[in-house]
C-alpha positions in Angstrom: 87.1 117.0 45.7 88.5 114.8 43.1 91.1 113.2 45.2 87.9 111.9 47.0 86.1 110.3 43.6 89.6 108.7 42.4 90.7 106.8 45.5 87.4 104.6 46.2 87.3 103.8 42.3 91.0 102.7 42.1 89.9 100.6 45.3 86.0 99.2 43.4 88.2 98.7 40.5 91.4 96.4 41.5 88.4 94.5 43.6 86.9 94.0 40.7 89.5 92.4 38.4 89.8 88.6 39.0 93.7 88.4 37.7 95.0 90.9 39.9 97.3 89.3 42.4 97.3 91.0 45.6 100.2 89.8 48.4 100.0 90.6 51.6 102.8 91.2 54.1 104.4 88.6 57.2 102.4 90.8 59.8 99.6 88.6 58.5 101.3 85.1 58.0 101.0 84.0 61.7 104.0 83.9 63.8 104.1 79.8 63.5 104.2 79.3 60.0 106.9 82.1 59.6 108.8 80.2 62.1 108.4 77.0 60.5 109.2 78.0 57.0 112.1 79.8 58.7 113.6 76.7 60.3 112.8 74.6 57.4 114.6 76.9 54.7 117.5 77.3 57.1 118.0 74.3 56.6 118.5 74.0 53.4 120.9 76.8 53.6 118.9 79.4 53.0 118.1 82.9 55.2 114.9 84.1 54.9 114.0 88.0 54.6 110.4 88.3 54.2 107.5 85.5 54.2 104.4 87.2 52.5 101.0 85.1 50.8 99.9 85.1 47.5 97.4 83.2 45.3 96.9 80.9 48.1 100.9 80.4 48.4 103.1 81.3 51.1 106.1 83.3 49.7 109.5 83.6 51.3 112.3 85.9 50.1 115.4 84.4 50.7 119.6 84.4 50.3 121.5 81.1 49.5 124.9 81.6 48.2 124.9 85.5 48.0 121.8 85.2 45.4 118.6 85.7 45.9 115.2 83.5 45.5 111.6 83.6 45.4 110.7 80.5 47.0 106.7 79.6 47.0 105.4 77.0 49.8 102.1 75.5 50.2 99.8 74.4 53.2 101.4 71.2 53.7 104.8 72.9 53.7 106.3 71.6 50.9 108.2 73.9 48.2 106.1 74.0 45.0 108.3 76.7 42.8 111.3 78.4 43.2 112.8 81.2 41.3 116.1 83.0 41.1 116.3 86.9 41.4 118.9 87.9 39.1 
């Protein structure tokens, strides 16, 4: 019974907070943008695992060089920010 009150208040409650980034995965980033970030990180030398959103972002995890990167892309499809994984 309380199983049943604690999920649908965790649920109200990270709706509720504005700061809370939520991604979501490359099933829902359609199959022509992952394609075209795919082709235009390639590139650049990089090989992309994952493509995900967030905060209005696309974000593609990626290998260049044996490291890895968090590289953020925007509507226009131009790299914004880049980070390195250590």
């Amino acid at each position: 019974m309380m199983k049943t009150r604690i999920l649908p208040a965790i649920l109200a409650l990270s709706l509720a907070l504005p700061g809370v980034a939520m991604a979501s995965s490359d099933a829902e980033v359609p199959a022509e943008t992952q394609a075209a970030i795919r082709t235009m990180l390639a590139e650049q030398g990089y090989e992309v695992r994952q493509i995900q959103t967030e905060d209005g972002l696309f974000e593609a995890y990626a290998l260049k060089d044996g490291k890895r990167y968090e590289i953020y892309i925007n509507a226009q499809m131009e790299i914004v920010d880049s980070k390195r994984d250590d």
